[in-house]
N, C-alpha and C positions, 0 to 999 in steps of 0.2 A: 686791566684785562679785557674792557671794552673793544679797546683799540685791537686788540690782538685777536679775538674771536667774533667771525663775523654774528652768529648764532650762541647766546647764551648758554652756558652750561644747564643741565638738567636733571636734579638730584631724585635717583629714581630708588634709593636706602638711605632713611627710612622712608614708607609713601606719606606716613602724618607724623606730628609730633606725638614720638612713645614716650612712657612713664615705666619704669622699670620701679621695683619695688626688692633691698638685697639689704641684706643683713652686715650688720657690722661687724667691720675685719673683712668681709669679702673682697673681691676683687671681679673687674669687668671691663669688656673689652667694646669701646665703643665704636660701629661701625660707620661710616658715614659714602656711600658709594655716589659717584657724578657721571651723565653722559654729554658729551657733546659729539661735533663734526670737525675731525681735524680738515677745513678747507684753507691752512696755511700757518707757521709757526704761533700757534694757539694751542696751548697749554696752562689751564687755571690753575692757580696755587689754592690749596684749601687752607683754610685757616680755624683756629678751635676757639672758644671764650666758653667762660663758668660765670656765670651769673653776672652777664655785664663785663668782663673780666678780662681780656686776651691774655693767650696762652701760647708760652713759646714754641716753634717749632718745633722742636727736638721732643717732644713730649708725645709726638704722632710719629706715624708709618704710614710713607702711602706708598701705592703700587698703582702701576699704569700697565695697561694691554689693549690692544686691539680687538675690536670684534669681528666677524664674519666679513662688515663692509669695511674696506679696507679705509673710507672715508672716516668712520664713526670710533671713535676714544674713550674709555673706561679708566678713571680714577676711584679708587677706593684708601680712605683715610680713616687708620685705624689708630684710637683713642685709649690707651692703657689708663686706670684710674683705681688706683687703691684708697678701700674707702677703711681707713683707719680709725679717722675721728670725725666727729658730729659735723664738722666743718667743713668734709669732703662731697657729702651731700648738697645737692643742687640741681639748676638749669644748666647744659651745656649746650651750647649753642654750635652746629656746624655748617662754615660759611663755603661756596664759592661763586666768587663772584657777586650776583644779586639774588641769587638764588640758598636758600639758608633751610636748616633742618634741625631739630631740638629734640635731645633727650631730660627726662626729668628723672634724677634718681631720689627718691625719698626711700627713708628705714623702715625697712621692715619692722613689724611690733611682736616682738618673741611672744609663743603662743603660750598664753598666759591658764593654767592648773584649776585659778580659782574659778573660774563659769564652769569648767566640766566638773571639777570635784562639787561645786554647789548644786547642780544639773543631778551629780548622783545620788546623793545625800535627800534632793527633793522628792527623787525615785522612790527609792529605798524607802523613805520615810510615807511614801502613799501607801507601797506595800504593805509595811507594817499596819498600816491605820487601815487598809483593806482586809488586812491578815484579824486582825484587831475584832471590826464590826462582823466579819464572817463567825468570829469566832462566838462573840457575844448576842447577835442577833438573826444565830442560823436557824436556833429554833423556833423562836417567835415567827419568821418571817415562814418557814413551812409551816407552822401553826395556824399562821393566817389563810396561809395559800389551801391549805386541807379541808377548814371551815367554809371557805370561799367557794373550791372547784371541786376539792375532793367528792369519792364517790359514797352514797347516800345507800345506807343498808337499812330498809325499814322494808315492811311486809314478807320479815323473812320468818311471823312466827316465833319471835324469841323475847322472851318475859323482861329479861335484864339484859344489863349491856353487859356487866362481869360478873364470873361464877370468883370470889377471895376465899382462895384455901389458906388456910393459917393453924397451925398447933393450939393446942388448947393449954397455952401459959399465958400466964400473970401481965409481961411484957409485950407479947404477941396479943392478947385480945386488945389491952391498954393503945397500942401501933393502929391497930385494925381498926378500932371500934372510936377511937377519939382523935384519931390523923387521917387516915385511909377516907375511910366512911364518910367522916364531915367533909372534908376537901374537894369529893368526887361528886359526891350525892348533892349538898348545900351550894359548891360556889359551880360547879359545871353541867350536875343535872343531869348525873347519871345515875342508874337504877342498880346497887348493886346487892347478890346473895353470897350471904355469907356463910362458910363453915367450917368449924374448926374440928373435925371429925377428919380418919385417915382416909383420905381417898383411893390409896391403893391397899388393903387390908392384906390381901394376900398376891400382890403383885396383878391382878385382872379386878379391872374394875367394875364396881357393882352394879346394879339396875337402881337405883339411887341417883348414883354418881352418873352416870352414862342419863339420865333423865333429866338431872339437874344442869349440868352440862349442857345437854343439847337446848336447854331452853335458855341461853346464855351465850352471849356474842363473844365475850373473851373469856381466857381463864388467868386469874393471878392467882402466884404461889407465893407467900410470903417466905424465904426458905432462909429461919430464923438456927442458931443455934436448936433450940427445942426442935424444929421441924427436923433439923439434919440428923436427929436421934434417931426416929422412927427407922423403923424395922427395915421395911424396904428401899427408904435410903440410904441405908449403910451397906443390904446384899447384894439389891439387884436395883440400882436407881437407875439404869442404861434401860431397861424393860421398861421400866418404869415410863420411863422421857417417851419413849416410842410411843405407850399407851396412852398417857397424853398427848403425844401431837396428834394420832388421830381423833383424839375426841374435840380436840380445839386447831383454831388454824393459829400456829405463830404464839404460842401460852409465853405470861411475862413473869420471869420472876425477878423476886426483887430480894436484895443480898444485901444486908449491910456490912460498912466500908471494916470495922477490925477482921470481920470474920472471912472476906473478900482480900483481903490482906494474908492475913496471920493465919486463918485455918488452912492446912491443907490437906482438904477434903476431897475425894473425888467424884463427887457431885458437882462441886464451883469448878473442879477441871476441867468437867465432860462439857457442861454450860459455855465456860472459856470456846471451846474448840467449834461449838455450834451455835456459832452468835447468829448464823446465817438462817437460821430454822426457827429459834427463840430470841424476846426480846428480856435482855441482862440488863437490870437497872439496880444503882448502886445508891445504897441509903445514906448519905452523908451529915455532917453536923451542919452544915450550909442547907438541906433541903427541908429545914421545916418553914422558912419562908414562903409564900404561897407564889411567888414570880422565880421560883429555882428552876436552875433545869430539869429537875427530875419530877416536876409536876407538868413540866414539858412534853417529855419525853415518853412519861407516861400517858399525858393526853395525845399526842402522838398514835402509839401504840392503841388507843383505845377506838372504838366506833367513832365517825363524826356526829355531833350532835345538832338535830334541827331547833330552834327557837321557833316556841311557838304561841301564843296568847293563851290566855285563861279557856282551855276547854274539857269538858266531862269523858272522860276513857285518854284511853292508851293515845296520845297523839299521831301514831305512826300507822294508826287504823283508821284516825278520823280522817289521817289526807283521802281513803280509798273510799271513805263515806260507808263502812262495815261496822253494822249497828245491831252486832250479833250479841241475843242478850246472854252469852254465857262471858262476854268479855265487859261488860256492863261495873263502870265502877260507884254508882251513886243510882241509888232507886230513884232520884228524880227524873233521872233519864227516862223514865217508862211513860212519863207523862209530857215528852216529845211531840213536836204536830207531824205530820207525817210529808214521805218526801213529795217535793212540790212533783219534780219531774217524771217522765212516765216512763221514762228506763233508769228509773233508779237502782236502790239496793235491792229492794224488795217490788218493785214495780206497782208501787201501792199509791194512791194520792190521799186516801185518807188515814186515821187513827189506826198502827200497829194493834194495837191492844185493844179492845172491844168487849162489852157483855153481851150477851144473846139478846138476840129481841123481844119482846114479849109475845107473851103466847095469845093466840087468837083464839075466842071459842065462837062455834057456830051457834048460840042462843046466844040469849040477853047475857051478857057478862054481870054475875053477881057482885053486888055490892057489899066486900067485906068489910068487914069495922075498921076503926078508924086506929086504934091498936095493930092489928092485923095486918092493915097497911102497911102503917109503918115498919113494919118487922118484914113485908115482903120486897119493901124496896131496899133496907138494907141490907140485908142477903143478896138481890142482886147488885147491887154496889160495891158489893167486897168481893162477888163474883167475878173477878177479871180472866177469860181467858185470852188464849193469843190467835192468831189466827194464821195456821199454820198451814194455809190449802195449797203456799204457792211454794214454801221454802225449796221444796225441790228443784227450782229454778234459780238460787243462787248459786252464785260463781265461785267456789272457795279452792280453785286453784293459784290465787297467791295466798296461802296457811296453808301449814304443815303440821300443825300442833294443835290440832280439834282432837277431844277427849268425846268415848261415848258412856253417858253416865246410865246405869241399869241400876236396878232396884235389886232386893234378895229374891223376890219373888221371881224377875226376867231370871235369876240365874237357878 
């Protein structure tokens, strides 16, 4: 074909060698297009080969047309190839003249179930084990976060952190007094009063309760079988709820699990309905272990508690440096050095507590016996008073719960 074309043919499909990628049993149509310059009986023949291989004529289609320049010639050679067996895949090679052009068919690889079903299954399976830890380690991890960041209720004036109402049975004191009590007071270090007297007597609570209460950060109710007897839990326990929420914020009671089951009482209903108001904690056979949730969920519900070192009074007065001796829990405290600073509590640099001075006489100070003495310095020695010139200048707007104590006589 040398001979016959002055200017070689020029195979302008494909531009590079393609790689097709088809599935077995398909079928594909191989295109192979050539340009040259008809400048006189020159016409290339295309020819096909499979890996090395010639392929007979009869196996292709070609088509010739002219282009716009009546000079310039279009051949296109079309390749039919059904890929039936393993065998049909290959190099095909498309020639004309010196000029050649190659398709590569390799098998497609059927897209294979096991990656994506193992892909979901690994999903699935994180969920779970995320579903898992949330479930097991929700309250701990707010437990941490509450002790850590939570907000700090101290200087509000209140003697204990829970007011525990509880019926006056056998079962109920035994719960309160040797579960409750040790658990809260011993391993967490709260303060708690207890009482197994009716708080609501006649539906309005008393100056007692309303007393004891306000000196008390939460309220728990144990609300035992015996408890759901009383009078006003069975008339009017809707009044009831009311008057305790306002005397406490968010009161918790605690129901165990038959009676939260099996009674149906309409006090565990009204509870059910207003879990948003009150905190429902449920007494189970699983929560006498001290890492349950319900020792959780109850220290949840409860004040956060500060850690503090070995120190003399209420800890929650000593961060404010309030050295009020009506809140005074150890008479050694009286014997204190006095604050360094000069805008202290009391503004004092020296001894709170003081005896008089002695007395000055304008003559010779008599010499009394040696008895006498003695008796007049221990008198003033036992003489302690306080020195009360400045008190008026402390600060006691953070307390709310200063008592003023009078004698029968002020009354």
């Amino acid at each position: 074909m040398a001979g016959f074309c002055s200017v070689p043919p020029e195979i302008i499909f494909p531009a590079a060698n393609e790689t097709l990628e088809l599935a077995l049993g398909s079928q594909v149509a191989l295109n192979c297009t050539a340009r040259w310059t008809a400048d006189g009986p020159c016409e290339p023949a295309p020819a096909w080969a499979k890996d090395g291989r010639w392929l007979d004529g009869e196996s292709s289609r070609d088509t010739v047309w002219t282009g716009r320049n009546a000079s310039e010639r279009f051949l296109a050679s079309l390749l039919h190839v059904n890929l039936s067996r393993e065998a049909d895949f290959g190099v095909f090679a498309c020639w004309f003249g010196n000029a050649t052009a190659t398709f590569t068919l390799r098998r497609e690889e059927a897209a294979g179930h096991v990656s994506a079903v193992l892909a979901a299954l690994a999903v699935l399976g994180l969920l779970v084990l995320l579903a898992a830890l949330y479930v097991k380690c929700r309250l701990s991890v707010l437990l941490w976060y509450r002790n850590r960041y939570g907000e700090l209720e101290m200087n509000d004036g209140k003697l204990y952190d829970a007011y525990v109402s509880h019926a006056n049975a056998p079962d109920d004191r035994k719960f309160v007094h040797f579960i409750v009590k040790p658990q809260l007071e011993n391993r967490h270090g709260y303060k708690l009063f207890l009482d197994d007297k009716t708080i609501l007597p006649n539906s309005e609570p008393s100056a007692d309760l309303i007393m004891n209460v306000s000196r008390c950060r939460r309220l728990i109710v144990v609300l035992s079988v015996a408890y759901l007897e009383q009078d006003w839990c069975n008339s009017n326990f809707r009044e009831g709820l009311w008057r305790l929420l306002e005397l406490s914020k968010k009161p918790i009671f605690i129901v165990f699990e038959s009676q939260y089951r099996d009674i149906a009482h309409p006090a565990i209903s009204l509870l059910k309905q207003h879990r948003s108001a009150v905190t429902l904690l449920v007494w189970r056979a699983s929560s006498m272990t001290p890492s349950s949730d319900f020792w959780k969920e109850l220290c949840l519900a409860l004040p956060r508690k500060v850690a503090f070192g070995a120190t003399v009074g209420d800890p929650q007065t000593q961060l404010q440096e309030d050295k009020d001796p009506m809140l005074i829990l150890h008479s050694s405290y009286l014997e204190s050095r006095g604050d360094p600073h000069p805008d202290g509590d009391l503004g004092l640099r020296g001894s709170l507590f003081r005896g008089p001075p002695p007395p000055r006489m304008s003559g010779a100070p008599a010499v009394p016996a040696a008895g006498a003495l003695e008796d007049v310095q221990l008198r003033d020695s036992q003489r302690q008073e306080i020195d009360v010139s400045d008190l008026g200048s402390r600060n006691y707007g953070a307390r709310t719960d200063f008592y003023c104590l009078v004698t029968e006589d002020d009354i």
